[in-house]
N, CA, C and O of each residue as an XYZ file, in Angstrom:
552
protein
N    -148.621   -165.412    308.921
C    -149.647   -164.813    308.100
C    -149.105   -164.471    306.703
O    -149.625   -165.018    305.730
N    -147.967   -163.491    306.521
C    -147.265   -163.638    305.349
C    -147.074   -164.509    304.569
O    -147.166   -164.430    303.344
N    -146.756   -165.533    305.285
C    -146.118   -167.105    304.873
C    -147.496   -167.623    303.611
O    -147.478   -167.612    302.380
N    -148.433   -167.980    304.466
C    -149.735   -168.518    304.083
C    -150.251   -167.214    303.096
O    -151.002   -167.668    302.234
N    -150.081   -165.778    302.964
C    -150.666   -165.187    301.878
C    -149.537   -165.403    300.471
O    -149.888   -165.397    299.291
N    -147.959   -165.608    301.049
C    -147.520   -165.840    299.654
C    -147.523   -167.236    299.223
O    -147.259   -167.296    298.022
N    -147.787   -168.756    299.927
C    -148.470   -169.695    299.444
C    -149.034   -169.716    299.104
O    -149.077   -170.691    298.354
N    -150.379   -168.734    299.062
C    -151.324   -168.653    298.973
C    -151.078   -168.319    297.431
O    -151.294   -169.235    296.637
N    -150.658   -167.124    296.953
C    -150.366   -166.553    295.760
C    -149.309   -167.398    295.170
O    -149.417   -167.246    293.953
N    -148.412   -168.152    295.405
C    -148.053   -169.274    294.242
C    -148.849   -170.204    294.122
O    -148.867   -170.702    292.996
N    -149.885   -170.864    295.259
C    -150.553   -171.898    294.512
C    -151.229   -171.172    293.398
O    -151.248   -171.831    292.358
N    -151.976   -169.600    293.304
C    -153.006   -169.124    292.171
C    -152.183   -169.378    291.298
O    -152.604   -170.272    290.564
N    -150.852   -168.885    290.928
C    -149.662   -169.127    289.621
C    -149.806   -170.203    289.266
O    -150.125   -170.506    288.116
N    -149.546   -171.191    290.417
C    -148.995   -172.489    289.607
C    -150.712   -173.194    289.111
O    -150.768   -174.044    288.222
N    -151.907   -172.726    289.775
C    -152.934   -173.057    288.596
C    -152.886   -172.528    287.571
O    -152.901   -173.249    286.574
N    -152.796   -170.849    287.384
C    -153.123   -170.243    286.039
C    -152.159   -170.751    285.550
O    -152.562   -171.457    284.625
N    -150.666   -170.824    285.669
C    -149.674   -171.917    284.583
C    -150.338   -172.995    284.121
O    -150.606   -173.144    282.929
N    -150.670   -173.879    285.109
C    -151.120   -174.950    284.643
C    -152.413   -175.020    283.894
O    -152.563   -176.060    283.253
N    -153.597   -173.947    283.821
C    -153.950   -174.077    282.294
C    -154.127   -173.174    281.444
O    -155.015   -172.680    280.750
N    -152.828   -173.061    281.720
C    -151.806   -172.625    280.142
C    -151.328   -173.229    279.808
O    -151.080   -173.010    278.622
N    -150.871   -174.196    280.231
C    -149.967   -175.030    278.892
C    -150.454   -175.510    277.836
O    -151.662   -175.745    277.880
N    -149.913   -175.736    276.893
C    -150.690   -176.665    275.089
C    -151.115   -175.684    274.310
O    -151.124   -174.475    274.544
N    -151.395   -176.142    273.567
C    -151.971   -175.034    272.233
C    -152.754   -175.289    271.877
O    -153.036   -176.458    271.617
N    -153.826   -173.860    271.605
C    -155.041   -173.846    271.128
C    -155.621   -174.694    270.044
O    -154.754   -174.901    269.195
N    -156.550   -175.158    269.803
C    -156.943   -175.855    268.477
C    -156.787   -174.661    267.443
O    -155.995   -175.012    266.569
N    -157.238   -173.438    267.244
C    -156.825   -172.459    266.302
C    -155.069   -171.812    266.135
O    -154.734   -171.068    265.214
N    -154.310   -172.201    267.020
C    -152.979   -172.268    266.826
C    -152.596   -173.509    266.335
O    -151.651   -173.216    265.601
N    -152.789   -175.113    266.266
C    -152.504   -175.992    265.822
C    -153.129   -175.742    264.167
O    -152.205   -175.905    263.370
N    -153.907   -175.536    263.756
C    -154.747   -175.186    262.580
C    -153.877   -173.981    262.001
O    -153.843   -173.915    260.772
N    -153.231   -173.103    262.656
C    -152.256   -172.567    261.851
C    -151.419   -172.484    261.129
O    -151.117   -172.016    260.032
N    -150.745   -173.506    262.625
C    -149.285   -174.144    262.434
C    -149.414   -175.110    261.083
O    -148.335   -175.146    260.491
N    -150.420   -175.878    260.463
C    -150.589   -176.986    260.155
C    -150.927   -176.009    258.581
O    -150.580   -176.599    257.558
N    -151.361   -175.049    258.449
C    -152.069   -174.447    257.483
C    -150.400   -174.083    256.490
O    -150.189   -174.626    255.405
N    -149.284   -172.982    257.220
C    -148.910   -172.506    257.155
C    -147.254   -173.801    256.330
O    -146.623   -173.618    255.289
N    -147.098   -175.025    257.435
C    -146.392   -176.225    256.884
C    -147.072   -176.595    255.287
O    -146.362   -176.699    254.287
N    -148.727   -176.782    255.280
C    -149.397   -176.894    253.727
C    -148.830   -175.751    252.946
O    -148.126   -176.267    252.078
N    -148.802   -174.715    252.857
C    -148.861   -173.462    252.016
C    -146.947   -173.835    251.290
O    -146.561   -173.820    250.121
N    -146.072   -174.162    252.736
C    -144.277   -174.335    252.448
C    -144.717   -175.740    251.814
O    -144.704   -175.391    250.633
N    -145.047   -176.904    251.789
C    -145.061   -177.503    250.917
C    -145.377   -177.786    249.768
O    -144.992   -178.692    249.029
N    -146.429   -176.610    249.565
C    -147.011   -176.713    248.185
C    -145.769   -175.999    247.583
O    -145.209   -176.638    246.692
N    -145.261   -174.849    247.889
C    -144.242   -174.289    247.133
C    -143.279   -175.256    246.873
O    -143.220   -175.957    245.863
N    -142.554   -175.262    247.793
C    -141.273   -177.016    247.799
C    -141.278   -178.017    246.616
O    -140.589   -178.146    245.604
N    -142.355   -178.685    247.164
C    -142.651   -179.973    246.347
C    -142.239   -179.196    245.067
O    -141.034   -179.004    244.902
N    -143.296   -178.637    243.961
C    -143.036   -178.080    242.427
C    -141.218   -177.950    242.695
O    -140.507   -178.939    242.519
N    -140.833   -177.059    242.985
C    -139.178   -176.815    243.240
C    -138.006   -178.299    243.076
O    -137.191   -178.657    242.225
N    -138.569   -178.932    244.627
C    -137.555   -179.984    244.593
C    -137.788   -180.923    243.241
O    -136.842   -181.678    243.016
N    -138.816   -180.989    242.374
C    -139.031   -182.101    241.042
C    -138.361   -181.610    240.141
O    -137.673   -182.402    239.497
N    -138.300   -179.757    239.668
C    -137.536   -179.568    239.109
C    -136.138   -179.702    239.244
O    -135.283   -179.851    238.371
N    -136.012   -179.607    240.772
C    -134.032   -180.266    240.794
C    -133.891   -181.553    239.887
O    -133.184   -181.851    238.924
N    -134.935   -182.222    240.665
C    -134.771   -183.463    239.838
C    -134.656   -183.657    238.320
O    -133.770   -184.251    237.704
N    -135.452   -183.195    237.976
C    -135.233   -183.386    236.753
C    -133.824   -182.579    235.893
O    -133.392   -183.051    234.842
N    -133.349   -181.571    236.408
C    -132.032   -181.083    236.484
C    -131.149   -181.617    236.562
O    -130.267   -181.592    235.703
N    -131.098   -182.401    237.833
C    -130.076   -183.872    238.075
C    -130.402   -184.495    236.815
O    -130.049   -184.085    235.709
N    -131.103   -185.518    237.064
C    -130.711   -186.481    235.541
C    -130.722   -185.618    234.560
O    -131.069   -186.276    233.579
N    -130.609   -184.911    234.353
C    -130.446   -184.410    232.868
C    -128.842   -183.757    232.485
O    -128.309   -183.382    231.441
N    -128.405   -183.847    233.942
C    -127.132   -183.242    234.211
C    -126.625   -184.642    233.801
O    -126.253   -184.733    232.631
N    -126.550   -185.732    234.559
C    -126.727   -187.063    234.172
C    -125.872   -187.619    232.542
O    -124.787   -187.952    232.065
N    -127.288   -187.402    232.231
C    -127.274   -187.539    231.186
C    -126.142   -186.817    229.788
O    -125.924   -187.511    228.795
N    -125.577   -185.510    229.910
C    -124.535   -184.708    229.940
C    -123.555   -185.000    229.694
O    -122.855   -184.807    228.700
N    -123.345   -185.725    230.992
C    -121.989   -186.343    231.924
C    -121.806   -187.642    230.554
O    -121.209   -187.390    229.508
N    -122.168   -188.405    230.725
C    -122.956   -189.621    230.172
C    -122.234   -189.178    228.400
O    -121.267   -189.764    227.914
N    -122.643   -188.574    228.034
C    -122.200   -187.842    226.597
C    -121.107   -187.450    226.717
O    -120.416   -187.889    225.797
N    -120.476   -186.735    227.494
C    -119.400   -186.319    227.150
C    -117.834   -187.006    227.421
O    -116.728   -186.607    227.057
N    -118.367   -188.594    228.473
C    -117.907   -189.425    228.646
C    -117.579   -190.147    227.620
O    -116.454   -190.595    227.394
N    -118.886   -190.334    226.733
C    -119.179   -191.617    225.270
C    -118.400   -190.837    224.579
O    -117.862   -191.652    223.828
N    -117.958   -189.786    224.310
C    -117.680   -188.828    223.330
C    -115.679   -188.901    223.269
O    -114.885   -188.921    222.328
N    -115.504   -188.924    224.867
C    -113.691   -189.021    224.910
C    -113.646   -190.544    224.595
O    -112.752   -190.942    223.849
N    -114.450   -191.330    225.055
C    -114.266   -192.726    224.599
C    -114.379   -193.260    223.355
O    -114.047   -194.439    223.235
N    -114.846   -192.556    222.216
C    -115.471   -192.752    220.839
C    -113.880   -192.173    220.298
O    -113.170   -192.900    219.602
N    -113.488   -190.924    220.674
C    -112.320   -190.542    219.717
C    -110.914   -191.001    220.529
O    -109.836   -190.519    220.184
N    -111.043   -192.274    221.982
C    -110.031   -193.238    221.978
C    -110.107   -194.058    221.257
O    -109.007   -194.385    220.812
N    -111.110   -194.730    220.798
C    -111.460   -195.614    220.321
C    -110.686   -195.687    218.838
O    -109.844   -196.467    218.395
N    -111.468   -194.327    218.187
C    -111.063   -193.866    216.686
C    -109.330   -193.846    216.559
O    -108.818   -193.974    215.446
N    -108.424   -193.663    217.876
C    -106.900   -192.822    217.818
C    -106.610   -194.868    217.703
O    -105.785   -195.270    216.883
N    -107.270   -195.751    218.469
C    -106.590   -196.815    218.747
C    -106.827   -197.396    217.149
O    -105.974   -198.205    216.784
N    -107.935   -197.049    216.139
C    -107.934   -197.597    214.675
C    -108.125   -196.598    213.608
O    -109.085   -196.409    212.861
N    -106.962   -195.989    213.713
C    -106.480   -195.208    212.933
C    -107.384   -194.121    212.172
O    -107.706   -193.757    211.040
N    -107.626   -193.778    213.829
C    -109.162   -192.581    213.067
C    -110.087   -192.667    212.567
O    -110.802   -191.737    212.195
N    -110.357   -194.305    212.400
C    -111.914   -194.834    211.812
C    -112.896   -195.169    212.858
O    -112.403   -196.050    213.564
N    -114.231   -194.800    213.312
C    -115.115   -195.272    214.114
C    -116.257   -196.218    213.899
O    -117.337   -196.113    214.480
N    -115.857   -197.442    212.755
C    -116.299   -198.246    212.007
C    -115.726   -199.093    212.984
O    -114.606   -199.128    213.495
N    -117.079   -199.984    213.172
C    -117.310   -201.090    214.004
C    -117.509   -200.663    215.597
O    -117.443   -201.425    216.562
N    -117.784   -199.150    215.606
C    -117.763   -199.166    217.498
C    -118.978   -199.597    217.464
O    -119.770   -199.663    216.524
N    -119.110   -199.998    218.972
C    -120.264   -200.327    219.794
C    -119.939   -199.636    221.162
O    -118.921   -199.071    221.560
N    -121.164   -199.876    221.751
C    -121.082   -199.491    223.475
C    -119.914   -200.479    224.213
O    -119.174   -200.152    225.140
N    -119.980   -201.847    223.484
C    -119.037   -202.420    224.283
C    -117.282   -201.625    224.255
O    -116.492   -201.220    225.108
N    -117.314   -201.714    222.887
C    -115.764   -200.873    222.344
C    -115.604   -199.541    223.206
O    -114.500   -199.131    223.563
N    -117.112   -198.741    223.583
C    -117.112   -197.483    224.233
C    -116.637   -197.821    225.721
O    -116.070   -196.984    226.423
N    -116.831   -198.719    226.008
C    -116.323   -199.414    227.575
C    -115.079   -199.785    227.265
O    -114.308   -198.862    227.530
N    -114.587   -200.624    226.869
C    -113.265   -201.029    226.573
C    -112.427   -199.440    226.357
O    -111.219   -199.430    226.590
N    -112.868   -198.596    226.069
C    -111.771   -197.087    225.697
C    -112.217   -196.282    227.207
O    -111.385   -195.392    227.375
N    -112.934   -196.285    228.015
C    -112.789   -195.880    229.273
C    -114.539   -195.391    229.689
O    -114.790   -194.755    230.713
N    -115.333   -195.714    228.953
C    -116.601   -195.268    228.974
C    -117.720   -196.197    230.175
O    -118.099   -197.335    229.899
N    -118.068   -195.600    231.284
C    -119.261   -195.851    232.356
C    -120.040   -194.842    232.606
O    -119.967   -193.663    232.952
N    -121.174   -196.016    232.206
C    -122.427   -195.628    231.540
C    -123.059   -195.415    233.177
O    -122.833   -196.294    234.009
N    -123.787   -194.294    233.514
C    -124.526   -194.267    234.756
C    -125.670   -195.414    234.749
O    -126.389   -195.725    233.800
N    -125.653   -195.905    235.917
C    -126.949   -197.095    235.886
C    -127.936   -196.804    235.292
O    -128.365   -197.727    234.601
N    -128.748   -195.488    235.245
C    -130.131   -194.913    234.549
C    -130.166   -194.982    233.416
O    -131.275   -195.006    232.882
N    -129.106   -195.036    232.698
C    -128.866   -193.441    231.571
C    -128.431   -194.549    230.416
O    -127.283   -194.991    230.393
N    -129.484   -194.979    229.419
C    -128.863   -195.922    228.060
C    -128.684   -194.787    227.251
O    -129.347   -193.762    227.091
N    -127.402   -195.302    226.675
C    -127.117   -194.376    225.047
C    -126.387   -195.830    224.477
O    -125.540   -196.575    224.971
N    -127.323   -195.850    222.895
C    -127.360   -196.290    221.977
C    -126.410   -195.707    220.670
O    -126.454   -194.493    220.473
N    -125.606   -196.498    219.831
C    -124.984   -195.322    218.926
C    -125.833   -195.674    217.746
O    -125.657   -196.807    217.298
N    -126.472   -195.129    217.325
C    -127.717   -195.268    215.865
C    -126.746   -195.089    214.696
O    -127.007   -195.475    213.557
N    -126.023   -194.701    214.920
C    -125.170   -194.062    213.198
C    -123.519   -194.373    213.332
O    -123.038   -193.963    214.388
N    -123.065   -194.697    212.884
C    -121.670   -194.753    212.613
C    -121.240   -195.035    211.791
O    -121.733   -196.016    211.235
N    -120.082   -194.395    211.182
C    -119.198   -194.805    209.504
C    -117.819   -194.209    209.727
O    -117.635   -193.577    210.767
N    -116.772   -194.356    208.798
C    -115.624   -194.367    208.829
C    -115.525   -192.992    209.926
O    -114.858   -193.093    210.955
N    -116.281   -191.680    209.570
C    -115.771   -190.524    210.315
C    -116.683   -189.855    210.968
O    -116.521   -188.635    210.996
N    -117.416   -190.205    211.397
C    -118.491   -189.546    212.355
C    -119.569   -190.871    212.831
O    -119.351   -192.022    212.452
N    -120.697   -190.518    213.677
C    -120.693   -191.059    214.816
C    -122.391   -190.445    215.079
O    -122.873   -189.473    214.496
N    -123.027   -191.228    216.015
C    -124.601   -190.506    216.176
C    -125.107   -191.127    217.631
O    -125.942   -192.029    217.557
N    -124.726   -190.770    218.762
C    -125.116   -190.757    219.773
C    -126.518   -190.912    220.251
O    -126.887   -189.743    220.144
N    -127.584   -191.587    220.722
C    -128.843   -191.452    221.409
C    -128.974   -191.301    222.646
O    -128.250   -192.230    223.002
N    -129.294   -190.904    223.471
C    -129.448   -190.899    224.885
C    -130.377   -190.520    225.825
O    -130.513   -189.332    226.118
N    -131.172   -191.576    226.441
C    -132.114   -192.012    227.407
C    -131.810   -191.480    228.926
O    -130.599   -191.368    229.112
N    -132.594   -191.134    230.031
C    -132.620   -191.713    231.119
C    -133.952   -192.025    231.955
O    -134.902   -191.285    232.210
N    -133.707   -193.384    232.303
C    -134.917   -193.773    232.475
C    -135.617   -193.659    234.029
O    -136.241   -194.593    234.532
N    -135.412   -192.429    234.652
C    -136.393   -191.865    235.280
C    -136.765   -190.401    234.624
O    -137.314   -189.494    235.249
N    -136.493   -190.364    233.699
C    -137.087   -188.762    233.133
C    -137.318   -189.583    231.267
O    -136.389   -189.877    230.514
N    -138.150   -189.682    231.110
C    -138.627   -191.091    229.848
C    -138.806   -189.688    228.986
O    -138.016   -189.668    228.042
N    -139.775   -188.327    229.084
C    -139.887   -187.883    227.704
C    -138.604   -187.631    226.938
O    -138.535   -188.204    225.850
N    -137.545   -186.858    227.312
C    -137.136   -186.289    226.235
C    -136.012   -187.392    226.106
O    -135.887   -188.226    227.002
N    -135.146   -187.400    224.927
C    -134.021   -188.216    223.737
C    -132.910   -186.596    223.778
O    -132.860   -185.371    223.669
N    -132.366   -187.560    223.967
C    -130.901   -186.363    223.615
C    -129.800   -187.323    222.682
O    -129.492   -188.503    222.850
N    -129.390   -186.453    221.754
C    -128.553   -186.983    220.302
C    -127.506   -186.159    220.100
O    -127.484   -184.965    219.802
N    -126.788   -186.801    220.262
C    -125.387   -186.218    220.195
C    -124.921   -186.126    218.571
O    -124.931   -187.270    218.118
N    -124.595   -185.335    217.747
C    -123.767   -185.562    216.300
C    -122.475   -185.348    216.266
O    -122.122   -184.169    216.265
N    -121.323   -186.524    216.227
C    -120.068   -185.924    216.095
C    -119.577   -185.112    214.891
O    -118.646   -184.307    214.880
N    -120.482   -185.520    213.748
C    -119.436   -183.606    212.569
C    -119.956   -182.295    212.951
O    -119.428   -181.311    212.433
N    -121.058   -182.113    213.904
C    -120.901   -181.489    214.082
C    -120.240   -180.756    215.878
O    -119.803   -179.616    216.032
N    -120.329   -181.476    216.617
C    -120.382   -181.531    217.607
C    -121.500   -181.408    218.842
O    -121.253   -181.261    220.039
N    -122.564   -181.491    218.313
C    -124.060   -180.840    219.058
C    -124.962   -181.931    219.350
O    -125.336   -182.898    218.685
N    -125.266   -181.435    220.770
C    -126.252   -182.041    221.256
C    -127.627   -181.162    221.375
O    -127.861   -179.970    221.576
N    -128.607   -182.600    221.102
C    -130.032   -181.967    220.202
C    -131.152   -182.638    221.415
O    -131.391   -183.846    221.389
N    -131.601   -182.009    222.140
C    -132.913   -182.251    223.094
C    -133.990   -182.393    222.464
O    -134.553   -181.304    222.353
N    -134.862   -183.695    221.730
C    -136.041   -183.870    221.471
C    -136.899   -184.035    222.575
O    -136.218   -184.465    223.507
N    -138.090   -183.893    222.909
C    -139.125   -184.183    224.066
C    -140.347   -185.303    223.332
O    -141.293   -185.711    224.005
C-alpha cells in the first residue's frame, strides 16, 4: 500500500516536471529584448575601436616614413631631394597594406608627408618635417 501511494506521488512529480520544462513565450521575448538593448550599445562602441585602430595605423605608418626619410637624408648628406616612397622603402620603411602616404613636398631640407587609410576615407593626415607636426584634416 505504501509502495503504490509513493509511486503514486512520483508519477504526479514526474508530470508536473514534465510540464515545466521550456520557456515561456514572455521569457523568450525578454531574453531576446534585453540581447537588442546590449547590442545597440556595443555595436556604436566596437566602430569606434575601429576607427581608433586605423588611425593608430596610420600613426605607426608616419612615424615609420619619418625614421626612414632622415635615413634616407644621413645616406645623402642631409639632403631629402629626390626621395620618393620607393627611396622610403629602400631606408627601412613598410607601408601597412591600408594605409597610402604620398610625399607632396620635398626640397633640400624638409619634407611634406600625406596620409590615407583606406577603410576610414574622411580624414588626410599631413605630416610637416620643419616643423615636426602632424595635422588631421576631415
Amino acid at each position: 500500500m505504501i509502495a503504490r501511494l509513493n509511486e503514486a506521488l512520483r508519477s504526479k512529480r514526474s508530470d508536473l516536471e514534465n510540464d515545466q520544462k521550456g520557456f515561456t513565450l514572455v521569457e523568450l521575448l525578454v531574453v531576446v529584448l534585453i540581447i537588442g538593448i546590449l547590442a545597440a550599445i556595443a555595436i556604436p562602441f566596437f566602430l569606434n575601436q575601429r576607427q581608433g585602430a586605423w588611425e593608430s595605423q596610420v600613426k605607426s605608418d608616419i612615424a615609420n616614413a619619418v625614421i626612414a626619410a632622415e635615413t634616407y637624408a644621413v645616406s645623402n648628406n642631409g639632403a631629402f631631394t629626390d626621395m620618393d616612397v620607393a627611396a622610403l622603402a629602400a631606408n627601412g620603411y613598410k607601408a601597412t597594406p591600408s594605409v597610402a602616404l604620398t610625399i607632396s613636398a620635398v626640397d633640400a631640407t624638409s619634407y611634406v608627408f600625406e596620409v590615407t587609410h583606406n577603410e576610414y576615407t574622411a580624414p588626410t593626415w599631413t605630416y610637416t618635417s620643419t616643423d615636426g607636426t602632424t595635422a588631421k584634416t576631415e
